[in-house]
C-alpha positions as CSV (number, residue, x, y, z in Angstrom):
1,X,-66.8,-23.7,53.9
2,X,-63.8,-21.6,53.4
3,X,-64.3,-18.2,54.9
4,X,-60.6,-16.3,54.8
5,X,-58.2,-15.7,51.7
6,X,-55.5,-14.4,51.0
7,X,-54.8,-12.7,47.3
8,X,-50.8,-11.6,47.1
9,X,-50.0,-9.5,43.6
10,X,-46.4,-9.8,42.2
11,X,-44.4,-7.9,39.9
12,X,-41.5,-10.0,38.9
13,X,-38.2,-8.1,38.4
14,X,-37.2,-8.0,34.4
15,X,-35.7,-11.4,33.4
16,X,-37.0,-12.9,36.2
17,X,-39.7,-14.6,35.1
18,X,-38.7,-18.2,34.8
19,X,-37.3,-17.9,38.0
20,X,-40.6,-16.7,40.1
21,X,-42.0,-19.5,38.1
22,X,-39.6,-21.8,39.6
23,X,-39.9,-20.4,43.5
24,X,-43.6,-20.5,43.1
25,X,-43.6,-24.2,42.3
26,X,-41.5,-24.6,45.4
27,X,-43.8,-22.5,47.0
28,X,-46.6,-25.0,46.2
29,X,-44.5,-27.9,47.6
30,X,-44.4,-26.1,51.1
31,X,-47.9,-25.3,51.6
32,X,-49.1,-28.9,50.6
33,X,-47.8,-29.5,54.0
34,X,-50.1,-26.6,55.2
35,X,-53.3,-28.4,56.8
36,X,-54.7,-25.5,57.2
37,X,-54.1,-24.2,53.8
38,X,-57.3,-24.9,51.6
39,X,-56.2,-24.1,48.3
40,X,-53.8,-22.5,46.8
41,X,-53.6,-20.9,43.3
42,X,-50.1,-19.3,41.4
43,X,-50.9,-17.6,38.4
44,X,-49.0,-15.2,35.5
45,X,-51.8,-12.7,34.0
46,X,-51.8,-13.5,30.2
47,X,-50.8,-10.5,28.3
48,X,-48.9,-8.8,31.1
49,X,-45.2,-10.0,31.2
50,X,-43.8,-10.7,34.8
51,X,-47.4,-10.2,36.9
52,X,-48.4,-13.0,39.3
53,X,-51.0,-13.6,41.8
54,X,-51.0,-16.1,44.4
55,X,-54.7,-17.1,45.6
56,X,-55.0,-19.1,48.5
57,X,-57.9,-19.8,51.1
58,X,-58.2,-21.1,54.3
59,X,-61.3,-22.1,57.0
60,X,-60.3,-19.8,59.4
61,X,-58.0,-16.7,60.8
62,X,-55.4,-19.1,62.7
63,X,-55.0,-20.8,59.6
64,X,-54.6,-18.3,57.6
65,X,-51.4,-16.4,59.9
66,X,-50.4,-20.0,60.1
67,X,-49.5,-19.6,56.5
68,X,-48.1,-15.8,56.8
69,X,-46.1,-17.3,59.9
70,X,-44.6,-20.6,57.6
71,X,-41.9,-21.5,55.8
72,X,-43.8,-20.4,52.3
73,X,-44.5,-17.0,54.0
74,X,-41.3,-16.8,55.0
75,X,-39.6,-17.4,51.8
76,X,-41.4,-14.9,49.9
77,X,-40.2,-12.1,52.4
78,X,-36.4,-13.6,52.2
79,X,-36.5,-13.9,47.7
80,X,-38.7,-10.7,47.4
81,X,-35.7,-8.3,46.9
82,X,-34.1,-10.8,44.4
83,X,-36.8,-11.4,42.5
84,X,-39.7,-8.9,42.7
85,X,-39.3,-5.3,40.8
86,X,-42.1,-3.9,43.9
87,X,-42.9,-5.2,47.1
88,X,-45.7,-7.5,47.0
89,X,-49.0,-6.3,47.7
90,X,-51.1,-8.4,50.3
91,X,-55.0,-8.7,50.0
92,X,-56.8,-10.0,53.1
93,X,-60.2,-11.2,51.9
94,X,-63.0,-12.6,53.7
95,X,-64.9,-15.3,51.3
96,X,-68.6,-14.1,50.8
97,X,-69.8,-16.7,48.1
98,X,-68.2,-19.8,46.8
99,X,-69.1,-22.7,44.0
């Protein structure tokens, strides 16, 4: 059972949309070499141009700052002045019930 997450908001910068699209889908090719990288979800909120939210959950803490630490970690600090209007906003989130 997974019992750490991680919930990242994003505000992309006007115009930018089809490119944050594009870095999260290379974003998702990096963590698929995560092991300890349970899921991971990228998502635009319908109705609110340029929001994002990246979902993503782990089975414990290492793995979880294993992820921060990474190359996809890594990558959104290095693109977030290029593509993001406001710094991303970084949720740690312990998992309390699951499906």
């Amino acid at each position: 059972m997974v019992k750490f997450a991680l919930l990242v908001e994003l505000k992309a910068k006007p115009g930018k949309e089809a490119e944050v699209e594009a870095f999260l889908e290379k974003e998702a090719t990096l963590v698929r070499g995560e092991p300890g990288t349970r899921s991971w979800h990228a998502a635009k909120i319908e109705g609110e141009p340029g929001l994002y939210r990246v979902f993503d959950t782990f089975d414990d803490e290492v793995a979880r700052e294993a992820h921060l630490n990474g190359e996809a970690g890594q990558e959104l600090v290095e693109k977030a002045d290029e593509l993001f209007a406001v710094a991303s906003k970084v949720h740690r989130l312990q998992i309390v019930a699951q499906k």
